[in-house]
N, C-alpha and C positions, 0 to 999 in steps of 0.2 A: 262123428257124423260121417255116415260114409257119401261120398261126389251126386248121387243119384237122390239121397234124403235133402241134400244141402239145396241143388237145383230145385225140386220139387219144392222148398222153403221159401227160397226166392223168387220165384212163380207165383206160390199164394201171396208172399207179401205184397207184389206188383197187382195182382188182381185184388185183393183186398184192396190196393191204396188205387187202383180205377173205378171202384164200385164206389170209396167216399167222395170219388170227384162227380160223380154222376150223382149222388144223392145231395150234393152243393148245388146240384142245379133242377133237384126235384125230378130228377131223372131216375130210371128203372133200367135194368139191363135183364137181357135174355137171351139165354147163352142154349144155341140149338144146337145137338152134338149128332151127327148122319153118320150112321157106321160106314165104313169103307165100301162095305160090298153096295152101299146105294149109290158111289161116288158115277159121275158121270161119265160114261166113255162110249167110244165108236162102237165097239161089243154091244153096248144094250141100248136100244133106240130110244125106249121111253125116259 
């Protein structure tokens, strides 16, 4: 397994095992992903 698959593995397990802890308490997660170019800065006023 190459350093970059292994990390990505261990990322999903951590999120898999936060997503059963929020379903322990009847909880839902929503995961909002804003491309960079919407990211906030002195550049764009809005």
């Amino acid at each position: 397994m190459t350093p970059a698959k292994a990390r990505l593995s261990t990322c999903r397990v951590q999120f898999n095992d936060l997503c059963a802890k929020h379903r322990n308490y009847d909880l839902g997660l929503i995961l909002d992903i804003v491309p960079n170019r919407m990211a906030a800065s002195h550049e764009k006023p809005w």
